[in-house]
mmCIF file of the N, C-alpha and C atoms, coordinates in Angstrom:
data_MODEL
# 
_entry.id   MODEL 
# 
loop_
_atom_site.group_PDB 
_atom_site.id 
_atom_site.type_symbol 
_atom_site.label_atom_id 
_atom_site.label_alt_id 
_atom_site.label_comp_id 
_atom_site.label_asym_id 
_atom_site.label_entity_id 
_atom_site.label_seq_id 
_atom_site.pdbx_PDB_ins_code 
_atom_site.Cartn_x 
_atom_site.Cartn_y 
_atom_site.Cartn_z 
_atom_site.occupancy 
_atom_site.B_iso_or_equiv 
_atom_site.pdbx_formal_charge 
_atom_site.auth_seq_id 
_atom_site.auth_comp_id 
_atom_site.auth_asym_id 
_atom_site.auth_atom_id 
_atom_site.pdbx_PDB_model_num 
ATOM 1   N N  . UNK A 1 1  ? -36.891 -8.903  54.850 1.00 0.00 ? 1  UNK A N  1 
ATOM 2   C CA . UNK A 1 1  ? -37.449 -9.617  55.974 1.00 0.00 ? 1  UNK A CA 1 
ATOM 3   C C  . UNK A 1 1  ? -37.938 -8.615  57.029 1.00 0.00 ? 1  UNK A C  1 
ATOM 4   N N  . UNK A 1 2  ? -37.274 -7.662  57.558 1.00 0.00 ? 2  UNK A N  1 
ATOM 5   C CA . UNK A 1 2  ? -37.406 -6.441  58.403 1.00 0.00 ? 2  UNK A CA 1 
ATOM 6   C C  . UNK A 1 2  ? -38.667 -6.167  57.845 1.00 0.00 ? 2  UNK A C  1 
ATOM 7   N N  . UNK A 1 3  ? -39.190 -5.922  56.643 1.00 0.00 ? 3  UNK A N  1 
ATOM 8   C CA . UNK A 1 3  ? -40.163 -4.912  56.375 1.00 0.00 ? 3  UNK A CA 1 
ATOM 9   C C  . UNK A 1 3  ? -41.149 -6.128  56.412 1.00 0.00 ? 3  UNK A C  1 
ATOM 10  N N  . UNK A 1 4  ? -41.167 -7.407  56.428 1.00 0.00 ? 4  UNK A N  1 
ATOM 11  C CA . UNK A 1 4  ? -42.514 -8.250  56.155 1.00 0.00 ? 4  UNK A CA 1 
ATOM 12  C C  . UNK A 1 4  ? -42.589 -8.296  57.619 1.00 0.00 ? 4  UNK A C  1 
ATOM 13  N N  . UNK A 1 5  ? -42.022 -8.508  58.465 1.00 0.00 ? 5  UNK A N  1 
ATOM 14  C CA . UNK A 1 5  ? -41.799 -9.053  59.922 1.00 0.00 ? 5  UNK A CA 1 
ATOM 15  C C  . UNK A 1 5  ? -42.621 -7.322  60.959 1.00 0.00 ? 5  UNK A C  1 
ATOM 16  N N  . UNK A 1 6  ? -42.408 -6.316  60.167 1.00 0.00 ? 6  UNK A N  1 
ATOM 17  C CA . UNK A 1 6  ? -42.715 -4.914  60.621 1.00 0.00 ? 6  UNK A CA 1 
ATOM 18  C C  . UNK A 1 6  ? -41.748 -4.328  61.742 1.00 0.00 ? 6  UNK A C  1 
ATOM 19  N N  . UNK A 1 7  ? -40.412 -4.884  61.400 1.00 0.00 ? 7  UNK A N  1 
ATOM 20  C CA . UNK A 1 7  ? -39.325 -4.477  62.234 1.00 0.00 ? 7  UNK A CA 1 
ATOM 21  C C  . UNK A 1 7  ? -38.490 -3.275  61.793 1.00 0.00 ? 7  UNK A C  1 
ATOM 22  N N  . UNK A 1 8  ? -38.784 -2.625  62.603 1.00 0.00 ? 8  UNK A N  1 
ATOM 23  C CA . UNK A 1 8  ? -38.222 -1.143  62.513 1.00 0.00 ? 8  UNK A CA 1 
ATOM 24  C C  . UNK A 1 8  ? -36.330 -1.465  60.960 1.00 0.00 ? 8  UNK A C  1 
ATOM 25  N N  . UNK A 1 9  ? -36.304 -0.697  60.366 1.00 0.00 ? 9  UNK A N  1 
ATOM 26  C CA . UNK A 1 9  ? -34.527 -1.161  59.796 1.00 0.00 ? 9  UNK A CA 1 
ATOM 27  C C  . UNK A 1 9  ? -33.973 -0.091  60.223 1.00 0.00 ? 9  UNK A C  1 
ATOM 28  N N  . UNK A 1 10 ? -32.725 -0.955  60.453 1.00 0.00 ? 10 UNK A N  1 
ATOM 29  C CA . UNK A 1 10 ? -31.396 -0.137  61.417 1.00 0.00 ? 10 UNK A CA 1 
ATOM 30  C C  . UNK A 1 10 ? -31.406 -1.216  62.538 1.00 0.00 ? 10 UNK A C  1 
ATOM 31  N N  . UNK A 1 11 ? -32.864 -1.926  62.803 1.00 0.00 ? 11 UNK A N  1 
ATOM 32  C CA . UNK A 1 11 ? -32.556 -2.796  63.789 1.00 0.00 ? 11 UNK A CA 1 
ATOM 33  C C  . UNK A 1 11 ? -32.380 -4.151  63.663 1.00 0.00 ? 11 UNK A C  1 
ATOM 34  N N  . UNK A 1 12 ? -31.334 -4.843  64.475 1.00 0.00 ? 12 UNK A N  1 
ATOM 35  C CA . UNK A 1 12 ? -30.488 -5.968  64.279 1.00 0.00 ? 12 UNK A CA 1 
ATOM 36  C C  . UNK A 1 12 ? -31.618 -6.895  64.217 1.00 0.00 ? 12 UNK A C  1 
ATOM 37  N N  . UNK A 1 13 ? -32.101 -7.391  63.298 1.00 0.00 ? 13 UNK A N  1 
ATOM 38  C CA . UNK A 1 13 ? -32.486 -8.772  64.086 1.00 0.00 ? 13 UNK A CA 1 
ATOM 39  C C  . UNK A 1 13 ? -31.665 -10.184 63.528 1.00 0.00 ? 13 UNK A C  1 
ATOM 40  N N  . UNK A 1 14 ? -32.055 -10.696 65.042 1.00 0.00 ? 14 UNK A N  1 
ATOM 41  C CA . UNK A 1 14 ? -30.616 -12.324 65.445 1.00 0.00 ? 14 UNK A CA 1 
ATOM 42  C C  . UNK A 1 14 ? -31.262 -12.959 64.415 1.00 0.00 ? 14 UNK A C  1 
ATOM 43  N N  . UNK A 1 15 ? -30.228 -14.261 63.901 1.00 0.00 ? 15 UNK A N  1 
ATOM 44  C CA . UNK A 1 15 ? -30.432 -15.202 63.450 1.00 0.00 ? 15 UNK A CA 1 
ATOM 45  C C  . UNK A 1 15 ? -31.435 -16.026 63.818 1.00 0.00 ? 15 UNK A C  1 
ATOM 46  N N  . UNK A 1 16 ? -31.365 -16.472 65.259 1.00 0.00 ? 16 UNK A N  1 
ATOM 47  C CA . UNK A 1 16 ? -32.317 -17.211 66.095 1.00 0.00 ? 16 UNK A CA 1 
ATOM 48  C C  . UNK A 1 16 ? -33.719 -16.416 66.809 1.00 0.00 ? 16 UNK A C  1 
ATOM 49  N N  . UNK A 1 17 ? -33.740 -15.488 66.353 1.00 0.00 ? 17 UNK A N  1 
ATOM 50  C CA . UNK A 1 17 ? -34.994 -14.974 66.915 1.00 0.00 ? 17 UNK A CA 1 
ATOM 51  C C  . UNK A 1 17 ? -36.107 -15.357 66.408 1.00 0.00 ? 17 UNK A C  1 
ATOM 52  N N  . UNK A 1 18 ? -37.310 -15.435 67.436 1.00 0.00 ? 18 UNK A N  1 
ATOM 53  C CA . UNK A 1 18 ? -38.419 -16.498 66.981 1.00 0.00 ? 18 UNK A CA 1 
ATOM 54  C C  . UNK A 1 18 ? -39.359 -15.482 66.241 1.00 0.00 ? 18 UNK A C  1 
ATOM 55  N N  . UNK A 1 19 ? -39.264 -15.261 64.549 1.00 0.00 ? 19 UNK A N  1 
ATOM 56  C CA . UNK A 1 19 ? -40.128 -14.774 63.897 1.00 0.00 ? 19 UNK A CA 1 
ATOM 57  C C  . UNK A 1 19 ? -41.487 -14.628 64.129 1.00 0.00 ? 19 UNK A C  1 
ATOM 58  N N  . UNK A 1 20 ? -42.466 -15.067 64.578 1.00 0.00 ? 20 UNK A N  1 
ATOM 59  C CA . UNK A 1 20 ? -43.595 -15.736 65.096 1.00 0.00 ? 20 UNK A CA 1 
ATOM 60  C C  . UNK A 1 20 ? -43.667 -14.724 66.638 1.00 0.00 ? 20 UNK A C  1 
ATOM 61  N N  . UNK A 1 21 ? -42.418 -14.276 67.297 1.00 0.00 ? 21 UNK A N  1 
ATOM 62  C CA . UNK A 1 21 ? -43.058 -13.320 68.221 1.00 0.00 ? 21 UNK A CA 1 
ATOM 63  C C  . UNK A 1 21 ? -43.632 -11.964 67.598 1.00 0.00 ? 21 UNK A C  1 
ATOM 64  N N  . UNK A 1 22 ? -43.622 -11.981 66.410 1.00 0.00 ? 22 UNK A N  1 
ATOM 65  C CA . UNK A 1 22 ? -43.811 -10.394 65.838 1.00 0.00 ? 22 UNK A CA 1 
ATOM 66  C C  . UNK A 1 22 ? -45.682 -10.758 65.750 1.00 0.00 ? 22 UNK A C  1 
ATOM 67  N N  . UNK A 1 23 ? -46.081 -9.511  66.266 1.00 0.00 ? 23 UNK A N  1 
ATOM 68  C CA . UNK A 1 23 ? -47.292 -9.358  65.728 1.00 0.00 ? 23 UNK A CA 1 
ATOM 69  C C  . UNK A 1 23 ? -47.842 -9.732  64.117 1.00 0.00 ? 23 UNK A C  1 
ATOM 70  N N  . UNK A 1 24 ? -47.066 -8.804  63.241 1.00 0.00 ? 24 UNK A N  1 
ATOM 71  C CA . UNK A 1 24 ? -47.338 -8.797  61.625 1.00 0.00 ? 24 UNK A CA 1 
ATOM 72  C C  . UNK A 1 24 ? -46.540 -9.953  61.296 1.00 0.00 ? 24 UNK A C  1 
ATOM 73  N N  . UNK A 1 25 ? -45.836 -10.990 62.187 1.00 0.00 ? 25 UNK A N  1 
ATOM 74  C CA . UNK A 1 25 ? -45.790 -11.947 61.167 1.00 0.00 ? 25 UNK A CA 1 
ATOM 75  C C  . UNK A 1 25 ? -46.703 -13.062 61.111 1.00 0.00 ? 25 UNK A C  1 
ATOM 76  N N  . UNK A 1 26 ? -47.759 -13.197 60.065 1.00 0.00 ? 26 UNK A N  1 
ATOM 77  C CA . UNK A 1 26 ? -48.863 -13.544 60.005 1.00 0.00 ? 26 UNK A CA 1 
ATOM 78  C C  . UNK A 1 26 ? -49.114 -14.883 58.810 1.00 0.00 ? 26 UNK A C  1 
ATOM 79  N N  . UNK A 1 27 ? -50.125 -15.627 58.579 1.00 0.00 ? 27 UNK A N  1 
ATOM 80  C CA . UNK A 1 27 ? -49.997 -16.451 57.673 1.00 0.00 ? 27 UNK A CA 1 
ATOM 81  C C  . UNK A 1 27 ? -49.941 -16.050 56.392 1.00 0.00 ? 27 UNK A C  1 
ATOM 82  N N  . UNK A 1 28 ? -50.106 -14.127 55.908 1.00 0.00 ? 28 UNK A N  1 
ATOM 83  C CA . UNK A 1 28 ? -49.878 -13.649 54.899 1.00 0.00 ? 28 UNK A CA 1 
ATOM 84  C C  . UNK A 1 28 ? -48.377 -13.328 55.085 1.00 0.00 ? 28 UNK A C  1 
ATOM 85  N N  . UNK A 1 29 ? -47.448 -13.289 55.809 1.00 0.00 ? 29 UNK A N  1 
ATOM 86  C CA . UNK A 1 29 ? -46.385 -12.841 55.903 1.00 0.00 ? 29 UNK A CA 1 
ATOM 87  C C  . UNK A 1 29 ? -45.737 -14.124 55.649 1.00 0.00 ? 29 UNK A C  1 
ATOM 88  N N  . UNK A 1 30 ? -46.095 -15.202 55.811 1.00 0.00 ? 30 UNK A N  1 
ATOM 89  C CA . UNK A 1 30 ? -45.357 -16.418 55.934 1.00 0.00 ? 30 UNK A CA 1 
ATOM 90  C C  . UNK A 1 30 ? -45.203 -16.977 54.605 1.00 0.00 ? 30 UNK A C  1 
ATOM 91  N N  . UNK A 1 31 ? -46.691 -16.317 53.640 1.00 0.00 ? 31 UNK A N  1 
ATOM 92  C CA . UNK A 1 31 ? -46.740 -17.042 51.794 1.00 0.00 ? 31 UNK A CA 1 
ATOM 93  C C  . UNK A 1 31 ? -45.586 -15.467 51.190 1.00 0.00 ? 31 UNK A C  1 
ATOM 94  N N  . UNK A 1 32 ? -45.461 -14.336 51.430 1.00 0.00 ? 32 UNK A N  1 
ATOM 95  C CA . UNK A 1 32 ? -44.435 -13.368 51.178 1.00 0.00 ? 32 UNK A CA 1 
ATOM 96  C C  . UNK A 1 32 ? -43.454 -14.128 51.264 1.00 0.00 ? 32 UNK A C  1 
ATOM 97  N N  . UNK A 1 33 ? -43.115 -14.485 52.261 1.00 0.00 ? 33 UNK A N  1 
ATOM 98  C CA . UNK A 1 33 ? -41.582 -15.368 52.475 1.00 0.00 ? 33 UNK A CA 1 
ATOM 99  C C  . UNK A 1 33 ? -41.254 -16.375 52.055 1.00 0.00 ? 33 UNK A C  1 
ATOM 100 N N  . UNK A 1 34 ? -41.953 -17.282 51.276 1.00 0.00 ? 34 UNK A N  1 
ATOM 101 C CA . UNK A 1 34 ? -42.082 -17.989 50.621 1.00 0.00 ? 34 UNK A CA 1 
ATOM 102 C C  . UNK A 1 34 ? -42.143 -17.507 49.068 1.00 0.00 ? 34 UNK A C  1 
ATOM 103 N N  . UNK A 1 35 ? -42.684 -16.519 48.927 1.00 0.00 ? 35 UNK A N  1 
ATOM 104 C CA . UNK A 1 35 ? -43.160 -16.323 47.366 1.00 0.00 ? 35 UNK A CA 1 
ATOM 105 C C  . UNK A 1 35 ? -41.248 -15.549 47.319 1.00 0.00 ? 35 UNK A C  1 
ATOM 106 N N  . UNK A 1 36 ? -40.880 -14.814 47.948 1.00 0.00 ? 36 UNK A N  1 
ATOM 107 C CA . UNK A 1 36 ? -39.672 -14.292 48.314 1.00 0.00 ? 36 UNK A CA 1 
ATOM 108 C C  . UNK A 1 36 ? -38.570 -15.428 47.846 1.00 0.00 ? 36 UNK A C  1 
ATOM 109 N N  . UNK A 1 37 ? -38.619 -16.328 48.458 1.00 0.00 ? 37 UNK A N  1 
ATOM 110 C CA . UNK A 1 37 ? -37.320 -17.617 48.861 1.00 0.00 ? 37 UNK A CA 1 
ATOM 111 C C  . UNK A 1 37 ? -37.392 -18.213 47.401 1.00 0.00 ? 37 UNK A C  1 
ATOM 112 N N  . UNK A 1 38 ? -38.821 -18.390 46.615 1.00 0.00 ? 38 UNK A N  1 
ATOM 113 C CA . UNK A 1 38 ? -38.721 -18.709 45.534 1.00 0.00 ? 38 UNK A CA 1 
ATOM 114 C C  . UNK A 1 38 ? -38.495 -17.976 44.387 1.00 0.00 ? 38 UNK A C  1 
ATOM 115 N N  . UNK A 1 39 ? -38.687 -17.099 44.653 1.00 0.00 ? 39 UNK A N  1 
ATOM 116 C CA . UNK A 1 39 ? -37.974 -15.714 43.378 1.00 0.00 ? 39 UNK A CA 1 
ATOM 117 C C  . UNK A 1 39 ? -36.877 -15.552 43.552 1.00 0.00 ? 39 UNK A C  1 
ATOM 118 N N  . UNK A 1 40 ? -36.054 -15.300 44.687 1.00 0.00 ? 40 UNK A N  1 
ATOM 119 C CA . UNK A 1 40 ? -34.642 -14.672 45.308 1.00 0.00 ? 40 UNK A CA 1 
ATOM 120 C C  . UNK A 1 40 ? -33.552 -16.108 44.489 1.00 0.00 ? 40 UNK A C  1 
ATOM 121 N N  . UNK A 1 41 ? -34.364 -17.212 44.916 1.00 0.00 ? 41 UNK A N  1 
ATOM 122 C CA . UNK A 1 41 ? -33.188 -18.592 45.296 1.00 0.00 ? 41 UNK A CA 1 
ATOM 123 C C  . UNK A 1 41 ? -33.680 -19.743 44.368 1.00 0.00 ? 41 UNK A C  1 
ATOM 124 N N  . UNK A 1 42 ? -35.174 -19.515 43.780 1.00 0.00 ? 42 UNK A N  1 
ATOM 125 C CA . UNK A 1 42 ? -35.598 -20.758 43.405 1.00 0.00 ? 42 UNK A CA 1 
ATOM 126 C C  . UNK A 1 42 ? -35.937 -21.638 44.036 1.00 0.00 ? 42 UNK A C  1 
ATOM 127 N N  . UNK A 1 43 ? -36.157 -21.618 45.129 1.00 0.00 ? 43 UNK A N  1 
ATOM 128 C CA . UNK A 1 43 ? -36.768 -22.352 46.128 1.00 0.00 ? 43 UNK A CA 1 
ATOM 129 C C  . UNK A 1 43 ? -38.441 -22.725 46.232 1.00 0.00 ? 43 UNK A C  1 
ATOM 130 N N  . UNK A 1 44 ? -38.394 -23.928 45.680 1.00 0.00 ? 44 UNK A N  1 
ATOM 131 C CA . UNK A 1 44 ? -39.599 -24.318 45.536 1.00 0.00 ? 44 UNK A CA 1 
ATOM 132 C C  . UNK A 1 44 ? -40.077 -25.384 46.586 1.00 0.00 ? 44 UNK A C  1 
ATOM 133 N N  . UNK A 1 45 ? -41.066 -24.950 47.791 1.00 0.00 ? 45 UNK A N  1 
ATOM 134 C CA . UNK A 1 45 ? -41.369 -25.690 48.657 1.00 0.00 ? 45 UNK A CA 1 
ATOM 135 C C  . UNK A 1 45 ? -42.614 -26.589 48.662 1.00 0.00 ? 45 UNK A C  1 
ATOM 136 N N  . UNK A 1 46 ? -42.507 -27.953 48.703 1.00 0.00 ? 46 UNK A N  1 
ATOM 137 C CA . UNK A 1 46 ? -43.559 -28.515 48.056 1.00 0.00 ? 46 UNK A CA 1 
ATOM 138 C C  . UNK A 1 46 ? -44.771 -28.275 49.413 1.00 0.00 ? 46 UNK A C  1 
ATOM 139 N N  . UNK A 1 47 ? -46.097 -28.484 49.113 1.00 0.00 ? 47 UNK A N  1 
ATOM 140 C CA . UNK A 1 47 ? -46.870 -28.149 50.477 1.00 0.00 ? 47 UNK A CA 1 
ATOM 141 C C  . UNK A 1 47 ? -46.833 -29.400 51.499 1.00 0.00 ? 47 UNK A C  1 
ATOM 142 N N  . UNK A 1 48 ? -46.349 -30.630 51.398 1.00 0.00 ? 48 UNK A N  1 
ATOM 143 C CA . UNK A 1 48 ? -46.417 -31.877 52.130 1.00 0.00 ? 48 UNK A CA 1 
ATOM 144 C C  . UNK A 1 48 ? -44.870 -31.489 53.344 1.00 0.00 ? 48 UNK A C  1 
ATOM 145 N N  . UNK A 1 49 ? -43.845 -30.557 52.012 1.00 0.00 ? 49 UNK A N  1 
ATOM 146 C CA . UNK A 1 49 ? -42.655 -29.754 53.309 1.00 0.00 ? 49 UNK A CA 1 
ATOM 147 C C  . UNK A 1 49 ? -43.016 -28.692 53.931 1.00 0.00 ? 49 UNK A C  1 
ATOM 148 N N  . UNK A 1 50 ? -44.036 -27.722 54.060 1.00 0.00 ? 50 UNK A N  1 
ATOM 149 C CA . UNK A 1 50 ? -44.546 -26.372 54.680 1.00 0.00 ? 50 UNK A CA 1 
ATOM 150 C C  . UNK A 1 50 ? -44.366 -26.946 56.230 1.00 0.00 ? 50 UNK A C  1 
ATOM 151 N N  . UNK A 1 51 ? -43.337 -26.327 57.288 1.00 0.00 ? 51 UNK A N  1 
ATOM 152 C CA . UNK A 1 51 ? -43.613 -26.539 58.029 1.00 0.00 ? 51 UNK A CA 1 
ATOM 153 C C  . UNK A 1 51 ? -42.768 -25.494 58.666 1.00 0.00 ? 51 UNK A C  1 
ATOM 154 N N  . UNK A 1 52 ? -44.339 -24.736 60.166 1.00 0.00 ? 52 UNK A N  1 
ATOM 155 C CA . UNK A 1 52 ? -43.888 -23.404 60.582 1.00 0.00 ? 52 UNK A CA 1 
ATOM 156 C C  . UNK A 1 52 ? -43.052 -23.761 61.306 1.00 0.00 ? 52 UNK A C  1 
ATOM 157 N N  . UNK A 1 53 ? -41.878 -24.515 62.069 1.00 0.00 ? 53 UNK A N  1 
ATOM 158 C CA . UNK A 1 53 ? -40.866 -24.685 62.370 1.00 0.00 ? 53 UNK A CA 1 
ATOM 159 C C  . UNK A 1 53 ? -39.686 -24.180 61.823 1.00 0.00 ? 53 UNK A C  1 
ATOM 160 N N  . UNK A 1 54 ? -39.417 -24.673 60.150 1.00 0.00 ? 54 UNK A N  1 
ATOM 161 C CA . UNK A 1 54 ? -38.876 -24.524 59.488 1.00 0.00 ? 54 UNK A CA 1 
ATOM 162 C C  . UNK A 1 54 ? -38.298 -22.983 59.050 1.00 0.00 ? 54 UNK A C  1 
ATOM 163 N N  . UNK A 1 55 ? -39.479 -21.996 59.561 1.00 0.00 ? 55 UNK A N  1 
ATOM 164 C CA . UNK A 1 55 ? -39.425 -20.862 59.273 1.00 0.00 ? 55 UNK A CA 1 
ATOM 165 C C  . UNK A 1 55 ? -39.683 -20.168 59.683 1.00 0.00 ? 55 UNK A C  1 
ATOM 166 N N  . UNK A 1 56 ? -39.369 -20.471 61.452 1.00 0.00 ? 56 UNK A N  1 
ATOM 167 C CA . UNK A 1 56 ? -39.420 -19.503 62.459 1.00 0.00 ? 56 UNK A CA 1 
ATOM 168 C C  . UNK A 1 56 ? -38.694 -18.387 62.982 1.00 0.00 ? 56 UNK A C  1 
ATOM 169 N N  . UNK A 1 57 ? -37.556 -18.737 62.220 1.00 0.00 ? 57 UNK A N  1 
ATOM 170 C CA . UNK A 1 57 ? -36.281 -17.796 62.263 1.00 0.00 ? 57 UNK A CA 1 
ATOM 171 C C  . UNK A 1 57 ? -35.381 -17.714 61.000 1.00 0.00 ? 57 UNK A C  1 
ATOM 172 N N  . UNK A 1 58 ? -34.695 -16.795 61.045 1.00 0.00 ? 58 UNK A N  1 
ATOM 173 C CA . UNK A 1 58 ? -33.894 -16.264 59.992 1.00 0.00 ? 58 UNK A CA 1 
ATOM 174 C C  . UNK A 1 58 ? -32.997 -17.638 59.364 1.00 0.00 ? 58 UNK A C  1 
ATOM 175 N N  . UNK A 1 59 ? -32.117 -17.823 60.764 1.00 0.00 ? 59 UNK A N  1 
ATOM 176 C CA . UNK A 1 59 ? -31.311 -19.019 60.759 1.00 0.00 ? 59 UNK A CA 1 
ATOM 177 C C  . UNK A 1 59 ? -32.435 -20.350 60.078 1.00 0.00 ? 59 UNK A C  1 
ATOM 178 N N  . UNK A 1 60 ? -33.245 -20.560 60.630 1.00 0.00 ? 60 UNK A N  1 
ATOM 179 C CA . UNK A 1 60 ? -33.873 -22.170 60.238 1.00 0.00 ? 60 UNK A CA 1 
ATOM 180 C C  . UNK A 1 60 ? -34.348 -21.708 58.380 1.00 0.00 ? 60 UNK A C  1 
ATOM 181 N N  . UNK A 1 61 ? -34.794 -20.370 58.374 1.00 0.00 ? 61 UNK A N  1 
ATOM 182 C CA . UNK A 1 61 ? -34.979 -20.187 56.648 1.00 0.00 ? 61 UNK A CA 1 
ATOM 183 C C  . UNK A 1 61 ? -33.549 -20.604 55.859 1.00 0.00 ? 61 UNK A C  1 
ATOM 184 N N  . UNK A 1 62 ? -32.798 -20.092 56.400 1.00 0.00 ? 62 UNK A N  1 
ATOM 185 C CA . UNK A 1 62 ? -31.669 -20.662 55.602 1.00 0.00 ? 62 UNK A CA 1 
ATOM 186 C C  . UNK A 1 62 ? -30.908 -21.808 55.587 1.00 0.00 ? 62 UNK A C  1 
ATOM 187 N N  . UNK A 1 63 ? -31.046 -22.391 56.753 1.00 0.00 ? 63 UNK A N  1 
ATOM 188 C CA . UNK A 1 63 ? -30.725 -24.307 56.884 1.00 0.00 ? 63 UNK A CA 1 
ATOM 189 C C  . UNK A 1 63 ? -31.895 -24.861 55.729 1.00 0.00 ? 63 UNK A C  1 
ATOM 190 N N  . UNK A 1 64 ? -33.232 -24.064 55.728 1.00 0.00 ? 64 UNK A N  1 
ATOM 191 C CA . UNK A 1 64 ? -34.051 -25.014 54.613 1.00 0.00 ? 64 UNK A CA 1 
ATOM 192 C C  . UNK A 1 64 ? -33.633 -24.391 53.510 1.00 0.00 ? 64 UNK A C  1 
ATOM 193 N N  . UNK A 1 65 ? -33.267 -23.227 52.925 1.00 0.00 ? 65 UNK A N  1 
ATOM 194 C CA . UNK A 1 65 ? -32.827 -22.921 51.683 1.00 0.00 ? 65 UNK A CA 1 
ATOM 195 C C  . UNK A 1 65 ? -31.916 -23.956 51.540 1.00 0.00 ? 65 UNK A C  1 
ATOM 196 N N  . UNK A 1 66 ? -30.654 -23.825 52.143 1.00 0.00 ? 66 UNK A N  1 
ATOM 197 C CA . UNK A 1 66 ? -29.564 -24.612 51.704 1.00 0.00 ? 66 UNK A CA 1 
ATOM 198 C C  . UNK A 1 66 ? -29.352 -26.098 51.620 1.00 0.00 ? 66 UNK A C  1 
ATOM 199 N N  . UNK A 1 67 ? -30.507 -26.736 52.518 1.00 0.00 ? 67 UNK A N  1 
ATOM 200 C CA . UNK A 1 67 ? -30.678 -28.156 52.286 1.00 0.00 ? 67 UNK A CA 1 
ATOM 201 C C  . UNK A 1 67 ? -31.759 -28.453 51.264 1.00 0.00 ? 67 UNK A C  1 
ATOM 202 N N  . UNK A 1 68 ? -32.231 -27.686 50.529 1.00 0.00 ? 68 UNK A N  1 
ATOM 203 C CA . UNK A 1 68 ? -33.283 -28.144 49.461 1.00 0.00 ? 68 UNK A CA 1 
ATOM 204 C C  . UNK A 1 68 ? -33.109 -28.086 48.266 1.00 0.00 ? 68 UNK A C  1 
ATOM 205 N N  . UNK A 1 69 ? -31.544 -27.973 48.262 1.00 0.00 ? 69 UNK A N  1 
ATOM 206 C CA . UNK A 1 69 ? -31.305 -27.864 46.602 1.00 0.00 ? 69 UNK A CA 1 
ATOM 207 C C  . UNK A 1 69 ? -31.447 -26.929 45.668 1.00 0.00 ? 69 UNK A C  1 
ATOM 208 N N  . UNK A 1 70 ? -31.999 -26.057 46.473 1.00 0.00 ? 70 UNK A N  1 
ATOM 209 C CA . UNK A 1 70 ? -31.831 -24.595 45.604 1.00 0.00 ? 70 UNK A CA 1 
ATOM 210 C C  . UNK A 1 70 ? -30.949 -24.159 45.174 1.00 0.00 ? 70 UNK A C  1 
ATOM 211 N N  . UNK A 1 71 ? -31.131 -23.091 44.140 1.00 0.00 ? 71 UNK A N  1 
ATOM 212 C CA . UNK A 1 71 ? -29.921 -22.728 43.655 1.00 0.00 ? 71 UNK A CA 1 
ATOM 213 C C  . UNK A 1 71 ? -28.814 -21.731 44.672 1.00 0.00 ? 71 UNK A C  1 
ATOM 214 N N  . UNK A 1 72 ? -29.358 -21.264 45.792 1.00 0.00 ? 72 UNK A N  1 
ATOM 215 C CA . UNK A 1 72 ? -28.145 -20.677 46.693 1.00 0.00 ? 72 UNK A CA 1 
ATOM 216 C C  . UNK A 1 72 ? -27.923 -21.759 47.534 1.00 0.00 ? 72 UNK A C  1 
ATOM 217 N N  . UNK A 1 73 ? -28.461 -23.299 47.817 1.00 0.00 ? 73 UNK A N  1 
ATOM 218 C CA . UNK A 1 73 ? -27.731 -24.183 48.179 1.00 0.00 ? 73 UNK A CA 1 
ATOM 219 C C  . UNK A 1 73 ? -26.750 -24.856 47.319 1.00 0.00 ? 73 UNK A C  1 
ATOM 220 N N  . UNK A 1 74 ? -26.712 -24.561 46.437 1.00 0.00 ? 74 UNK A N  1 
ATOM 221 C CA . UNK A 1 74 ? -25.329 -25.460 44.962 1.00 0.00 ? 74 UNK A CA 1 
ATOM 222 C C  . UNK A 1 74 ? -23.946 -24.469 45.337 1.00 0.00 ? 74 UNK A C  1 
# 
């Protein structure tokens, strides 16, 4: 996430921090994180659920991993 987001590593970033303040996180950074969530977890997001809310932060990526039935939500 650090390296799609262009955040220095070593540095913390919060759960709740609003992804979307980063410069490089972009609508190509947003299908990475996605193409990511579905390789990592199996997480297959249908496009009628795409919503940049959902995946504005670290924390809200993983409330939607774990409520969608993926396999790191079982």
């Amino acid at each position: 996430m650090l390296k799609i987001i262009g955040k220095p590593t070593g540095t913390p970033l919060g759960e709740s921090e609003d992804l979307r303040g980063f410069a490089s996180f972009d609508s190509l950074s947003f299908l990475e994180v996605l193409t990511w969530l579905e390789g990592e977890f199996g997480a297959e997001v249908p496009d009628d659920e795409l919503r940049s809310e959902d995946f504005s932060s670290v924390g809200k990526i993983v409330d939607f991993v774990l409520g969608n039935g993926t396999e790191a939500g079982r």
